[in-house]
C-alpha positions as CSV (number, residue, x, y, z in Angstrom):
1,X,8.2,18.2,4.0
2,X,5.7,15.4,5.2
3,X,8.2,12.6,6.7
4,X,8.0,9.1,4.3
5,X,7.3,7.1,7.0
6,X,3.5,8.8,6.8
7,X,2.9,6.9,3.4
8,X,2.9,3.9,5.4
9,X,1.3,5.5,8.7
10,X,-1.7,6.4,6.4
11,X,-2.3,3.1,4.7
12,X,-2.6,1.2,7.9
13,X,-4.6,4.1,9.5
14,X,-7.1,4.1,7.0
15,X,-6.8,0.3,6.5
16,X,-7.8,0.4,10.5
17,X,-10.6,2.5,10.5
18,X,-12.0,0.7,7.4
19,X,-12.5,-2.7,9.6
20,X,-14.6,-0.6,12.2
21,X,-16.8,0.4,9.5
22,X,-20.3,-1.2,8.6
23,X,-20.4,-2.7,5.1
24,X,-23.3,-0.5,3.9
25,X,-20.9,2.0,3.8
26,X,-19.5,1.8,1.1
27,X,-19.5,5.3,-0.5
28,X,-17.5,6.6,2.8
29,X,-15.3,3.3,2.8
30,X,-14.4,4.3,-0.7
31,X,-13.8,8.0,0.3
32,X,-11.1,6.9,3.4
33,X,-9.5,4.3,0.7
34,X,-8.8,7.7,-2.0
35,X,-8.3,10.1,0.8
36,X,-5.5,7.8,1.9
37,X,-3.8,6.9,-1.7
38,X,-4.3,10.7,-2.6
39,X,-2.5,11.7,0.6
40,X,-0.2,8.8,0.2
41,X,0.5,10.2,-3.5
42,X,0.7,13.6,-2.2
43,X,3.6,12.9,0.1
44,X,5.7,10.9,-2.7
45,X,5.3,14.1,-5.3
46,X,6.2,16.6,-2.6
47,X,9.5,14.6,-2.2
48,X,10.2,14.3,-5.6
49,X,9.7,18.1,-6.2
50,X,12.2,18.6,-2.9
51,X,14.7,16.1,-4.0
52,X,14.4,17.1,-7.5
53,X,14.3,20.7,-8.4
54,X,14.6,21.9,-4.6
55,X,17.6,20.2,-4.0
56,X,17.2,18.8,-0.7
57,X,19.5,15.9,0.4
58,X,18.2,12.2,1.0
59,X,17.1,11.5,4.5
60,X,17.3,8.3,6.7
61,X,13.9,7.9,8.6
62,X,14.7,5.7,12.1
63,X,11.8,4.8,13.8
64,X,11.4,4.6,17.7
65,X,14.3,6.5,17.9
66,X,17.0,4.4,17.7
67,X,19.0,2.9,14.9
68,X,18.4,-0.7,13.0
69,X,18.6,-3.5,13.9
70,X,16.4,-2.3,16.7
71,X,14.3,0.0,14.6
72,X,12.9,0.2,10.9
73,X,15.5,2.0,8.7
74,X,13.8,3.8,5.7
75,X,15.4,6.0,2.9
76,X,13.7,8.6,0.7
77,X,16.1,9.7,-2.0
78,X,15.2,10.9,-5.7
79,X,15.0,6.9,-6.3
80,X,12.5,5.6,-3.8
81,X,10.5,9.6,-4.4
82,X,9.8,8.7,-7.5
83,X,9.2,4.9,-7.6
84,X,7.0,5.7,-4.5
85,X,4.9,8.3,-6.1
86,X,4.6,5.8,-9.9
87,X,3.0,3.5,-6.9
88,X,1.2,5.4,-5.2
89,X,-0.4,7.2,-8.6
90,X,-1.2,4.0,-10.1
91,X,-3.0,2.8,-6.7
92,X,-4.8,6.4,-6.9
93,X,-5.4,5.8,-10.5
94,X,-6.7,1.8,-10.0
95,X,-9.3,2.8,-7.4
96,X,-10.6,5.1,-9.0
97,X,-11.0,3.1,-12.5
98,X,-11.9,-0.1,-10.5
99,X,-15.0,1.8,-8.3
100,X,-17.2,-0.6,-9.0
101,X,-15.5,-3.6,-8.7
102,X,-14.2,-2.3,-5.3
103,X,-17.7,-1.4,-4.4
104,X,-19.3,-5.0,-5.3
105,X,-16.4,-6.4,-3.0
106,X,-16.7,-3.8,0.0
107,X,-14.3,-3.0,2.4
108,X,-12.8,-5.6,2.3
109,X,-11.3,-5.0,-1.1
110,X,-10.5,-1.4,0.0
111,X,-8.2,-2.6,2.7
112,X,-6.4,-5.2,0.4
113,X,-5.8,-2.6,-2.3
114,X,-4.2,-0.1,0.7
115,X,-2.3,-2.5,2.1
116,X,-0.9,-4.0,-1.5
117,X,0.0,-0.5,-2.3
118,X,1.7,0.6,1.4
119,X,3.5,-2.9,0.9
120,X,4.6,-2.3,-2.9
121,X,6.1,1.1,-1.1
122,X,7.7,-0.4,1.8
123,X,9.6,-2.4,-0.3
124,X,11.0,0.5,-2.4
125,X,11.6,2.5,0.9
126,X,13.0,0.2,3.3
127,X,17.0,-0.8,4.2
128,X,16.5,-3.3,6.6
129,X,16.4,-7.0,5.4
130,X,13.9,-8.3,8.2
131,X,11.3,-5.6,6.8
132,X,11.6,-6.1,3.6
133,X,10.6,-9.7,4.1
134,X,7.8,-8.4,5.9
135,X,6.7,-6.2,3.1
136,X,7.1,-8.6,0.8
137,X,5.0,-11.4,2.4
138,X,2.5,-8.5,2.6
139,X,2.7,-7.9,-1.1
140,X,1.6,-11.3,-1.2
141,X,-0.8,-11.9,1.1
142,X,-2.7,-8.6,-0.3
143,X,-2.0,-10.0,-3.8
144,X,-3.5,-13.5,-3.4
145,X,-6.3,-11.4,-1.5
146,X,-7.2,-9.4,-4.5
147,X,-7.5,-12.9,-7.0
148,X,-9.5,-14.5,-3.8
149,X,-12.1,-11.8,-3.8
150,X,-13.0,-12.3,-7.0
151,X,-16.4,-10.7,-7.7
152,X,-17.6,-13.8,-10.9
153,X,-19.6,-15.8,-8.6
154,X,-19.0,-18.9,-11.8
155,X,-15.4,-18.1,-11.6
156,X,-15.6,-18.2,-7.5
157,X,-13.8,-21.5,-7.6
158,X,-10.8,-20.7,-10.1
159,X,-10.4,-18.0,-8.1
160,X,-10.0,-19.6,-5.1
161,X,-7.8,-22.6,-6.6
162,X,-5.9,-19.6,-8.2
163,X,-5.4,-17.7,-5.0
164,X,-4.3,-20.9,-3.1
165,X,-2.2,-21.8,-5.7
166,X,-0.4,-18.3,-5.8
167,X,0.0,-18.1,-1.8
168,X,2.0,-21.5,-2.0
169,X,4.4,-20.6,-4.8
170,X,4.6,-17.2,-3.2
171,X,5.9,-19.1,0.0
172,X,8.0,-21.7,-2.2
């Protein structure tokens, strides 16, 4: 089994090498972005078909070797497996319906769609209280990110009072 902490790994891998590339590519930024939510997707089902029908047990995942506070505590059990993968799928699924809205918006909107998603499943795997903050300001920050890159050039402005507007009830 594919260790859970890799459904986040791969989001901000591919949410990395997405700022290095040029915006005229597009086709291969949009390649990386479903590599990354299919791979992402991939490790969620495997660990709902090991949890579920294989019977494995539900693991702790400590990073830097060394238990929380210190470190980020994780948990993948049949719960977080399958609310990861519904997630993950409907990231997978939302890409690929939203191409060319994605595409008009460029990398950018390929790296706040990973990010949103990685965030969404940070907050259903992590047991630390400091990290789910984290994740959850990154829910919003990727959130308002997605209404402020709003491809309507008329509705460019209600976007951007909408996004502003979100942000700061999002912090309230």
């Amino acid at each position: 089994m594919v260790s859970a902490i890799f459904i986040i790994v791969a989001a901000l891998a591919a949410a990395f090498l997405l700022g290095f590339m040029k915006e005229q590519w597009r086709t291969a930024a949009y390649g990386v972005t479903l590599l990354a939510l299919a791979f992402m997707t991939w490790v969620s089902a495997g660990w709902v078909w090991e949890l579920a029908w294989n019977g494995a047990a539900p693991i702790e995942i400590f990073t830097a070797g060394t238990e929380p506070p210190f470190a980020i505590n994780l948990r993948m059990g049949l719960t977080e497996a399958v609310l990861t993968l519904l997630v993950n799928l409907t990231g997978l699924l939302s890409a690929i319906y939203l191409k060319e809205a994605l595409f008009n918006l460029g990398r950018r909107g390929f790296v706040v769609m990973l990010i949103a998603v990685m965030a969404l499943s940070g907050i259903i795997l992590t047991r630390d209280i400091f990290n789910l903050f984290v994740f959850f300001e990154l829910a919003v920050i990727s959130t308002g990110g997605l209404i402020l890159l709003s491809e309507d050039v008329q509705a460019n402005s209600r976007a951007l009072s909408a996004g502003f507007k979100y942000l700061i009830i999002s912090q309230i």
